[in-house]
C-alpha positions in Angstrom: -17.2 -24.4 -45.6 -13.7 -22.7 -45.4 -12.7 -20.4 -43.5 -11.2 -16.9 -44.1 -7.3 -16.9 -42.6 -7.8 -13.6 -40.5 -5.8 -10.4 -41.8 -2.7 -9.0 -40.8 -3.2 -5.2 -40.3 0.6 -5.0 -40.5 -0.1 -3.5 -36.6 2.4 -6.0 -34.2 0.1 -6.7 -31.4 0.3 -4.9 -27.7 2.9 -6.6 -25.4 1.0 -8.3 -22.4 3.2 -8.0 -19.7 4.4 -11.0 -17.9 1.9 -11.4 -14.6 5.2 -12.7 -12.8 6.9 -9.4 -12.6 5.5 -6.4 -10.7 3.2 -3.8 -12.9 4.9 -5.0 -15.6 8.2 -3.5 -15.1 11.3 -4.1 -16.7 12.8 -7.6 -14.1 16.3 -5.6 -13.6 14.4 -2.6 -12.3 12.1 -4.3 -10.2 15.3 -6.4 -8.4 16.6 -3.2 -7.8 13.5 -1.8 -6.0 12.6 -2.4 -2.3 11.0 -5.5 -1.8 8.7 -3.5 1.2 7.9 0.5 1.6 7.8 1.4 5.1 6.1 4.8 4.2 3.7 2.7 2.5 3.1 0.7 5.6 3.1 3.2 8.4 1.2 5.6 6.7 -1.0 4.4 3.7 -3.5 6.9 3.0 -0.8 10.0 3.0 1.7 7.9 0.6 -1.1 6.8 -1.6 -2.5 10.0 -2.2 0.8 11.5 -2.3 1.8 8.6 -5.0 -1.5 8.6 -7.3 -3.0 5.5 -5.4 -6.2 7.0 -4.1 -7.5 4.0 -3.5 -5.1 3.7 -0.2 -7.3 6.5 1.3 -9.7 3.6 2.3 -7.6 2.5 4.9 -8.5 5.4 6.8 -12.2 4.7 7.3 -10.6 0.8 8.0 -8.7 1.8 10.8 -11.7 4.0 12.1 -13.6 1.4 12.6 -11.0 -1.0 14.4 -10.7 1.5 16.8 -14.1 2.3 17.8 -14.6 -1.1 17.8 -11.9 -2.3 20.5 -11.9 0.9 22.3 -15.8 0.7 23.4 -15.1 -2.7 25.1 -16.8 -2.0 28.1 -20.0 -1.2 26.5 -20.4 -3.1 23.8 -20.9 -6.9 23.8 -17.7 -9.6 23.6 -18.7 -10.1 19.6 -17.9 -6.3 18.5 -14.7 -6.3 20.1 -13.6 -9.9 19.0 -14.5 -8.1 14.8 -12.5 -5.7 16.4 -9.8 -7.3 16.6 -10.0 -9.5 13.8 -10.6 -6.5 11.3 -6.9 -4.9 13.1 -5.5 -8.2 12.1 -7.2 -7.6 8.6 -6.0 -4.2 8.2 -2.5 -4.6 9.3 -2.4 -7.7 6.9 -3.5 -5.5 3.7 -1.5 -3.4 4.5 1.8 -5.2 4.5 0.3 -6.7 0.7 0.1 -2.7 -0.4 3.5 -2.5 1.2 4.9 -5.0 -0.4 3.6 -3.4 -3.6 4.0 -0.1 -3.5 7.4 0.5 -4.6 6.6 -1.2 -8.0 3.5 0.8 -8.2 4.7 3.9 -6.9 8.2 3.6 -9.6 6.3 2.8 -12.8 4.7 6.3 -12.1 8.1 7.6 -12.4 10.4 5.9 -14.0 10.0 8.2 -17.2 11.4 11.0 -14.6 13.9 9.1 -11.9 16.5 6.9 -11.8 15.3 3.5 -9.3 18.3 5.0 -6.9 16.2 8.4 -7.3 13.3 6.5 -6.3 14.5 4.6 -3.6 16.4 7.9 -1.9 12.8 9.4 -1.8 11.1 6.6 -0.6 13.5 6.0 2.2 12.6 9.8 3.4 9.4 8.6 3.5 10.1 5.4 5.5 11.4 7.8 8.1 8.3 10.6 8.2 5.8 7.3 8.3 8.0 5.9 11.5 8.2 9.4 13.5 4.3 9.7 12.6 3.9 6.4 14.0 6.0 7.1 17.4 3.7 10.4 17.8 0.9 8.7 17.4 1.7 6.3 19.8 3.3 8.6 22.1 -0.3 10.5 21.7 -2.3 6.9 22.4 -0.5 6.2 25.8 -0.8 9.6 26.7 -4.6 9.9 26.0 -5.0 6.0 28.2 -2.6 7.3 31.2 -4.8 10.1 31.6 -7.8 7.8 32.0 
């Protein structure tokens, strides 16, 4: 039996992008980008949701349970605080991996409407909200232990 050569529909087919560069943007522009969003990092849910990344939102309920898990030391057993701990290494570690990807996520949102320097202005004002949000909260954490 022979076989039929398939047809051309005259249609060129849909450009995969490359799985080497970020979201499939164009290499230049990604070289240009951050390589790590400090907005991202210090405050995840608030730039993801801000950004079109809802799924960042589940860092939230993440961090909830780290700290109900190492703050109840005392009263629960060894075991819940050591997942405790382990699920704060876990949390902090994804989210330096959404970090590290959230400038080429957050640009290819945008590039139609911003230049990368655009881009990278905007993120750095967001580097600096996610940092004083990170010394108030901080600030508000050794406040709430001094008091006892």
């Amino acid at each position: 039996m022979s076989r039929a050569a398939p047809r051309s529909s005259g249609v060129a087919p849909a450009e995969v992008p490359d799985a080497n560069e970020p979201s499939g943007l164009d290499p230049a522009l990604a070289l240009e980008l951050p390589r790590f969003n400090w907005g991202a990092f210090f405050i995840p849910p608030l730039w993801g949701l801000a950004h079109g990344q809802w799924p960042a939102i589940l860092f939230l309920p993440a961090w909830v349970f780290v700290d109900n898990m190492i703050r109840k030391g005392g009263t629960t057993t060894v075991w819940a605080v050591a997942i405790g701990w382990g699920m704060l290494a876990v949390t902090v570690a994804l989210q330096a991996v959404f970090a590290t990807h959230a400038n080429q996520i957050g640009y290819s949102r945008v590039a139609h409407r911003m230049s990368v320097g655009e881009f990278a202005r905007r993120e750095r004002v967001w580097a600096a909200v996610g940092a004083a949000t990170l010394l108030v909260m901080v600030a508000w954490i050794v406040m709430f232990l001094a008091r006892g």
